[in-house]
Every structure is written in C-alpha cells, then in structure tokens.
C-alpha positions as CSV (number, residue, x, y, z in Angstrom):
1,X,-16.2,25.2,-13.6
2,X,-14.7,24.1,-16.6
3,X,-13.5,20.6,-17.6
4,X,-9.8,19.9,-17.7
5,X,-8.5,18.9,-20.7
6,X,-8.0,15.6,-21.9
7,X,-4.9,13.8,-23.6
8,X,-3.8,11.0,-25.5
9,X,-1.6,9.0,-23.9
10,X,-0.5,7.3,-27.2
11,X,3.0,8.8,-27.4
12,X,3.4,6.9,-24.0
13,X,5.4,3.8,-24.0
14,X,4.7,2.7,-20.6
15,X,0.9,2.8,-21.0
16,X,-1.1,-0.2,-21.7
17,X,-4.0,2.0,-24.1
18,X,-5.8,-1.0,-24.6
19,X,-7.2,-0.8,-20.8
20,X,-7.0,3.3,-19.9
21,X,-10.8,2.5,-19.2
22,X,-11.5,6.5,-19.0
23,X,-8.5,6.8,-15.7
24,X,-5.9,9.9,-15.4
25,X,-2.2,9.1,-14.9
26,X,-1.4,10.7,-11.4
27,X,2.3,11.4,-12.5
28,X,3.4,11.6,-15.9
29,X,7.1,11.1,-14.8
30,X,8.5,7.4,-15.6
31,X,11.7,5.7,-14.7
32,X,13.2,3.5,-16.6
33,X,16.3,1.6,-17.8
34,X,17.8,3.8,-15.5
35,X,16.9,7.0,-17.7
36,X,14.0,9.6,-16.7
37,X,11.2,10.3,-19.4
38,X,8.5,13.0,-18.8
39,X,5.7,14.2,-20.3
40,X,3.7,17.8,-20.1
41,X,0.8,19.2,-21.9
42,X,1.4,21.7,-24.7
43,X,-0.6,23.0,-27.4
44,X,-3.1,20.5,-26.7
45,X,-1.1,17.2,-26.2
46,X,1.2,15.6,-24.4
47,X,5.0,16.0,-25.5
48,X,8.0,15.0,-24.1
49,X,10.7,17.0,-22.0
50,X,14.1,15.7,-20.8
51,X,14.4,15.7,-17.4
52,X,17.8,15.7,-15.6
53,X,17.3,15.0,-11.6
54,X,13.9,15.3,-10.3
55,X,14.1,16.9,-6.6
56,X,10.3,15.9,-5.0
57,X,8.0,13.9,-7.0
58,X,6.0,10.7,-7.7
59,X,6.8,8.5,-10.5
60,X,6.2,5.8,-12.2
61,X,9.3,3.2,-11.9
62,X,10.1,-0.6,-12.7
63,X,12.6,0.4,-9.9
64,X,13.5,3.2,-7.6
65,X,16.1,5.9,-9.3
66,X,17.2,5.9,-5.7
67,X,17.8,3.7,-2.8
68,X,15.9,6.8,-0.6
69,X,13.0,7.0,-2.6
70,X,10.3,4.7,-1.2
71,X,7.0,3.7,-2.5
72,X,3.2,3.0,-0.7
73,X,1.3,0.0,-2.0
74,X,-1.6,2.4,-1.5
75,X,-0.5,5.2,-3.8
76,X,0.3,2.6,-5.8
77,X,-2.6,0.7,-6.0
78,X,-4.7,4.2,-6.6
79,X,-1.8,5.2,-9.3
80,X,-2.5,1.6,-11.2
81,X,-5.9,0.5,-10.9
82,X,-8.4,3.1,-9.2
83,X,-7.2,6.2,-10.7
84,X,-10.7,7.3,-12.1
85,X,-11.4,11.2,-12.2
86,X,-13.7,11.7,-9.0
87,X,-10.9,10.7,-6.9
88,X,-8.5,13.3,-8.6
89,X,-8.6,15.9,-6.2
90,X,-8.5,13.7,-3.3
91,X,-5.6,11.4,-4.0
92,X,-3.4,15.2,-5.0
93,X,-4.5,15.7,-1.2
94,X,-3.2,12.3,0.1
95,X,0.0,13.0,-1.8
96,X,0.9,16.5,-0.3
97,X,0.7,15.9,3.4
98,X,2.8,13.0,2.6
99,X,5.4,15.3,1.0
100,X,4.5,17.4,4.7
101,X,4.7,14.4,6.9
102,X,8.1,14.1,5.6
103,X,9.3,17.5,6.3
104,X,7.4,17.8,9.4
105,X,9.5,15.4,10.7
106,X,12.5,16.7,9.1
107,X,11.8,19.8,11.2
108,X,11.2,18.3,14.3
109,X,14.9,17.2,14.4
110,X,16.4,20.0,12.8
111,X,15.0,22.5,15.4
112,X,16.8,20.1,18.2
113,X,19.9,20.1,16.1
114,X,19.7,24.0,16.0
115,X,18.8,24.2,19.8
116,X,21.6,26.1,20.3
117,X,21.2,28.8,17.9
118,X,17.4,29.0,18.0
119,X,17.6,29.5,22.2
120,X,15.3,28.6,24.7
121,X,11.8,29.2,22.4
122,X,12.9,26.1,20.8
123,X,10.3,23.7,22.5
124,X,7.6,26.1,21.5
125,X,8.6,25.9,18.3
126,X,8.4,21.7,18.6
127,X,5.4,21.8,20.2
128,X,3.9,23.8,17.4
129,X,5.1,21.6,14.4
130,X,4.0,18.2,16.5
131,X,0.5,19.4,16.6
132,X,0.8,20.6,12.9
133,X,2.1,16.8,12.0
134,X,-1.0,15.5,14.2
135,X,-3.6,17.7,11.8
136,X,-2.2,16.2,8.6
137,X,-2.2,12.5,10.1
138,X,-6.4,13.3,11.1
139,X,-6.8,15.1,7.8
140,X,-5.4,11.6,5.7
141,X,-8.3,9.9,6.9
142,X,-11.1,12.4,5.5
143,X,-9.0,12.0,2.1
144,X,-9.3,8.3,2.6
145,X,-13.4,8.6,3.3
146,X,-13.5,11.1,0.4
147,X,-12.1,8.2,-1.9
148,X,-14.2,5.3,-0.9
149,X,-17.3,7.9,-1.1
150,X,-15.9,8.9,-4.5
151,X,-15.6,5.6,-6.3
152,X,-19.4,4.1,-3.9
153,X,-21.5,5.1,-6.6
154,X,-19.6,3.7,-9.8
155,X,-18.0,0.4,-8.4
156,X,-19.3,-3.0,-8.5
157,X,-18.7,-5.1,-5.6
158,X,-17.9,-8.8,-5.8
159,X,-20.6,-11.0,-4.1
160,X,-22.6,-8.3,-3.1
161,X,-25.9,-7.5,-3.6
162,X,-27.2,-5.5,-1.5
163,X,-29.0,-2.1,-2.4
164,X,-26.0,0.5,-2.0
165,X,-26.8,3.3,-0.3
166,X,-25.3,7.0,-1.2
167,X,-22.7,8.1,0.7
168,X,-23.2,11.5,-0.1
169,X,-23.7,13.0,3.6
170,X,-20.7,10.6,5.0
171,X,-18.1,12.6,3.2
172,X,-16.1,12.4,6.5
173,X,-14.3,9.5,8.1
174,X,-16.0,10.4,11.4
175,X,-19.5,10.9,9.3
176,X,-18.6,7.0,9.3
177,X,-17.4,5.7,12.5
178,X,-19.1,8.2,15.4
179,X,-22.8,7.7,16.2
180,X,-24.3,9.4,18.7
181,X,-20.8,11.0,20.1
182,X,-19.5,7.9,20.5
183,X,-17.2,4.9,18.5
184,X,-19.8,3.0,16.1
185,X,-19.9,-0.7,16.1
186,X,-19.7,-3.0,13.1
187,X,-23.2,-3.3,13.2
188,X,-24.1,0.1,13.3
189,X,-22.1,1.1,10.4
190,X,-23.4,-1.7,8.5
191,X,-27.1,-0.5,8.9
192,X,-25.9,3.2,8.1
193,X,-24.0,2.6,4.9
194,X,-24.9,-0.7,3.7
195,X,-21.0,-1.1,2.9
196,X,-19.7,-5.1,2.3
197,X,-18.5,-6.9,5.5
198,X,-14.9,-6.3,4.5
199,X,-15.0,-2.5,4.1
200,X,-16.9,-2.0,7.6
201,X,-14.3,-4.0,9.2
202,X,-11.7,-1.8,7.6
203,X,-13.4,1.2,9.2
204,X,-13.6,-0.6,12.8
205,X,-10.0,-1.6,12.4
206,X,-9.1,1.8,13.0
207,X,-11.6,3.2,14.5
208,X,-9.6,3.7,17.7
209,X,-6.9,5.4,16.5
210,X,-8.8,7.8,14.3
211,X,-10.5,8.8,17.6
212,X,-7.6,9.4,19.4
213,X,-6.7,12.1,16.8
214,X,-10.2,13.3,16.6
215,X,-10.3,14.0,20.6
216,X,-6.7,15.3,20.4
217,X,-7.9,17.7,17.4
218,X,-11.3,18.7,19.3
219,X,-9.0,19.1,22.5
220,X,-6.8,21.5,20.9
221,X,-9.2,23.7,18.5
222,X,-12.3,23.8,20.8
223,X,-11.4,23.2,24.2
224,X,-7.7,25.0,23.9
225,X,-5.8,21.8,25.9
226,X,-2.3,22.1,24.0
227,X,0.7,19.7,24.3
228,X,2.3,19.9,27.6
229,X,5.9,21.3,26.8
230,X,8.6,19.0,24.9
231,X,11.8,18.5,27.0
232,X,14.8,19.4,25.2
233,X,17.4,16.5,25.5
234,X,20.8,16.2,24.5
235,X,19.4,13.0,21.7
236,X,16.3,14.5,21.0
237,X,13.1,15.9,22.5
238,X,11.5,14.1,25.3
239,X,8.0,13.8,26.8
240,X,6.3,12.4,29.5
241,X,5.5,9.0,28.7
242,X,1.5,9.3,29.7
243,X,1.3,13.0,27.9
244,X,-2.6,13.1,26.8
245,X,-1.6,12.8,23.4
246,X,1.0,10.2,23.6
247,X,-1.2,7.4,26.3
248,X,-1.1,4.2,26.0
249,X,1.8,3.8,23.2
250,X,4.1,1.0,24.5
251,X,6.8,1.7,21.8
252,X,10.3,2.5,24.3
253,X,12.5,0.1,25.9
254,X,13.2,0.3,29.5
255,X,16.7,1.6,29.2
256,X,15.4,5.0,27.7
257,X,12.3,5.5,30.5
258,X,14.0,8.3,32.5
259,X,13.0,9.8,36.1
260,X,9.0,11.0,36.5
261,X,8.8,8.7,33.2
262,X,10.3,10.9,30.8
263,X,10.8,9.3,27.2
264,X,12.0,10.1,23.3
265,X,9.2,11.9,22.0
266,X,10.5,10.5,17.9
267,X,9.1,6.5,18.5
268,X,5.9,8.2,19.3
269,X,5.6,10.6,16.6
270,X,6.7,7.2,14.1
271,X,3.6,5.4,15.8
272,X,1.5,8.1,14.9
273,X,2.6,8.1,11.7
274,X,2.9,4.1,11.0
275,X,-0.9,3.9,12.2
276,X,-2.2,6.4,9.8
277,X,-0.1,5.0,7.1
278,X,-1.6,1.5,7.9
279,X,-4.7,2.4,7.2
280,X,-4.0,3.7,3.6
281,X,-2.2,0.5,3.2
282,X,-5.3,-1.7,4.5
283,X,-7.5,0.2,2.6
284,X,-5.7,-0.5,-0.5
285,X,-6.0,-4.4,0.6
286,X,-9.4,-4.3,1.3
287,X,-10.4,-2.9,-1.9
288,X,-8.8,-4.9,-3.8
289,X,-10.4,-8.0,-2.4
290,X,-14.2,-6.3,-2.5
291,X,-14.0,-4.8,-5.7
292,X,-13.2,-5.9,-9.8
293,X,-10.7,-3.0,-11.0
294,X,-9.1,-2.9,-14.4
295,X,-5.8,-3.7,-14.7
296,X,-2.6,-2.0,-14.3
297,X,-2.2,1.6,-16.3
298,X,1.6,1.1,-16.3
299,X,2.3,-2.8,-16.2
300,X,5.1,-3.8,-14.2
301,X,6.0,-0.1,-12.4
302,X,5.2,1.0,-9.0
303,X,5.0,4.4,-7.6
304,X,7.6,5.8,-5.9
305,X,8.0,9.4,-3.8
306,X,11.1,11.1,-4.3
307,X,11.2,13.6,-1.3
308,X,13.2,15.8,0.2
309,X,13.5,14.4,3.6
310,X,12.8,10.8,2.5
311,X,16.2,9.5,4.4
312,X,15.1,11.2,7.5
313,X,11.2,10.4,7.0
314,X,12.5,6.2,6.2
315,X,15.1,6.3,9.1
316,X,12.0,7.0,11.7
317,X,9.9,4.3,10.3
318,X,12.8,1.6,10.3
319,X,14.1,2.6,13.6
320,X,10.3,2.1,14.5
321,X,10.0,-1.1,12.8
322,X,12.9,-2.9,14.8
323,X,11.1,-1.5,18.2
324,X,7.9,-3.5,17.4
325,X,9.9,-6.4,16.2
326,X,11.9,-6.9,19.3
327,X,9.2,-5.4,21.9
328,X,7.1,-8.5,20.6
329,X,9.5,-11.1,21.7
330,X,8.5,-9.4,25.1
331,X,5.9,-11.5,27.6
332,X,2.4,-10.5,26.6
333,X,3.9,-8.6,23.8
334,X,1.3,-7.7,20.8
335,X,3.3,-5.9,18.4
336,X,4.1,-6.5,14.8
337,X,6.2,-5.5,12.4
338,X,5.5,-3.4,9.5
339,X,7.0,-3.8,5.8
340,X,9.2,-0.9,4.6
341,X,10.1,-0.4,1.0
C-alpha cells in the first residue's frame, strides 16, 4: 500500500512547528477569533479554503463556534499530544461511531415521535437501532485496545523498567481482559502484558462493563437472544427494569418505576453510553500520567465535535448527569457525577 502524502504545516498559524515531532493533525479545521480557517491538500500542499458553516466535524478551537458543540478530553488529548501515525486509522474509527452514537440516539427518539405515522412496527424498529447503538459502544473499546497496542512499542514509560512485551496478538480489548473465558485479574494481566501498574488498573476499572457488552454481543450474534420488545409510551419507550441487557442499572427514580417494573428505556441507553465514554476519558488520564508526550500541536485549542444531533446527544448525558447527582444523596447511594462540556 502506498504512503500518504505528507505536508508542511508551515502556512498554519495555529501550529507550534517547533514540536510537530513527526504527528498528523486529525482535523485541519480551526476556530478562531470567532472566524473559521481551513486547510486541504492540493497540488502537493496544504492551501487555504474559506469555510462558511461547517455542518459535522472536529475542530480545532480556543472556543466552541457553538454552545451545542461539545468536546472529549480524550479526543482531545489524542488530537494534541498522541497523534502519531499508527494510531491514524484507529482514532478516524473512534471519531465515527461517535458521530453514530449521536444519531443513534437521535433515532431512537425520533421513531417515538413518529410512532404514529410509522404504526405498530415501530418497536421493532427501536429494538433494532438499540442493539445497533450497543455494537458501536463494544466496538469503542477494540479502538481503544488498538491505540494503546499502537503507541506500546514506541512509548517510553515513566518509572518503568520493565522489559515491555509486544502486544501484537492482544489487538483486542477482550485479548486483554478475558483469560480462560472468564474476567482477568490485575495480576493476571500484569503477567500477560507486562503493562505499568496504572494502565492494568485502567483495564480492570472497566472490565465489568466491557463484559456486559461482550455477553450482550455474544448473546445476540451466536446464541440469537435478542432484546425483549420496547414498550411504546406516551414519553418515550419503556422497558422492563431487569431486561437482560439493562440488569443491575440503578439510574430511575421511584416515581417513574411503573407496574411489573416497567421503566424509561433513555437513562439506560445514557448509562451505556456515559460508561463507554468514561473509559476513553480514563484512558486519556491514565496515559498521561504513565507516559512523557510532546507537547500540544495547537497550544491553547481543544477539540470540539460539531454534530448533527449534538443537542439531542448532550441533552441525554445532562439529563443523566443530574440522576447520578441526586440518586447519590440517596442511603447507600454510590453514584457520581460526570463532567459535561
């Protein structure tokens, strides 16, 4: 396969060219001073287009260009400092089924709000885009594992001196965390990897949750055990709290359980999503503490995701945030909030 091409990034303002350091620039749209400045290649460089209203991208900003447009510290942290070319291909992957997360969910309610139209097929139709946004939450992980296994082989870690082993045949998430068929403990991913303390506790941090996807996934494809049906609700669609794919989420208040424990199926779907977002934003954390990275490509920006369905996608994730914060202040409560941007 050939090798893409390369550009200078001189005719850049934004770029610190004194510490590129060999990276890529994931977006070459910037935002700034409230104006939008882009960059494509052509005839062998980099030249400069004017850009009126970009509809669904990631950029570069010292701000957002809109009070919808949200960024991810981990996107960002890849986008500034670990942007190195092995990840390429990977980090495009983690940035699309974001852009689908956000319509998936934008689906989800516009099929209720077109119940009436689209008939009594309607639930099939949920059912169908719920597994589909369940997929691209197990599918983030792999990406995730496809990074850290990208970047083993070429980052030094700080104190840590260990012989690193190759990663080559743990190109998976699960490749990491299962041994034997079952959840692998700290040590045993230790001995398997020879990873620094912090990073294996980042993988048995979420360990859990990643298997709960993995058995829903291997339910579904191997063993043909689809969602039960969605109840269609004048609010929303609704589930049975204790549905095989929903168990053990504690995220509704009392006043919505209805009779034979019926509940909104939306504060699950935002758990699903928060917990697979949290790990990206972890991950990003952990990293930066267990490993030297240059600095930032574009000092002082952030990236930010201009979607289509960002309202809809941030709306979820706030409503979900004031559930954790107020089911906390409950007796034996262990929930947390989480930061939204």
């Amino acid at each position: 396969m050939p090798e893409e091409p390369t550009y200078s990034l001189t005719d850049i303002p934004f770029i610190d060219l004194q510490n590129v350091q060999g990276r890529f620039l994931i977006s070459t749209l910037f935002y700034s001073q409230k104006a939008w400045r882009m960059w494509v290649p052509a005839g062998g460089k980099l030249m400069e287009m004017q850009v009126v209203r970009p509809a669904e991208m990631f950029y570069f900003g010292s701000e957002p260009a809109s009070t919808n447009d949200t960024k991810f510290d981990f996107l960002t942290f890849i986008a500034q400092q670990a942007s190195f070319p092995p990840v390429k291909k990977a980090v495009g992957g983690l940035m699309d089924d974001i852009f689908n997360l956000t319509a998936s969910i934008a689906k989800i309610k516009h099929l209720h709000t077109s119940r009436a139209v689209l008939g009594e097929g309607v639930s099939r139709m949920a059912v169908t885009e719920v597994e589909y946004l369940i997929f691209l939450c197990r599918g983030i992980f792999d990406f995730l594992q496809e990074v850290i296994s990208r970047l083993w082989e070429d980052v030094t870690f700080s104190n840590f001196s260990q012989q690193k082993r190759s990663l080559k045949d743990r190109q998976t998430f699960s490749k990491v965390v299962v041994y034997n068929g079952a959840e692998a403990s700290f040590e045993q991913i230790k001995e398997r990897t020879s990873m620094p303390d912090r990073l294996v506790a980042w993988y048995c941090r979420h360990t859990r949750f990643f298997m709960s996807l993995r058995a829903f996934r291997d339910n579904l494809v191997h063993c043909g055990t689809p969602i039960q049906t969605l109840l269609v609700m004048e609010d929303g669609f609704a589930i049975q709290e204790r549905m095989t794919a929903f168990k053990d989420m504690d995220v509704w208040f009392d006043e919505e359980r209805g009779a034979n424990n019926i509940v909104p199926l939306m504060p699950a779907l935002a758990m699903i999503v928060y917990n697979t977002l949290a790990a990206c934003e972890d991950l990003s954390l952990t990293m930066r503490e267990c490993i030297k990275f240059p600095d930032d490509l574009a000092p002082g920006m952030s990236l930010y995701m201009r979607s289509y369905f960002n309202e809809t996608f941030m709306e979820m994730l706030f409503d979900l945030n004031k559930r954790m914060q107020l089911l906390s202040q409950q007796p034996g409560a262990t929930m947390t909030g989480i930061r939204i941007k």
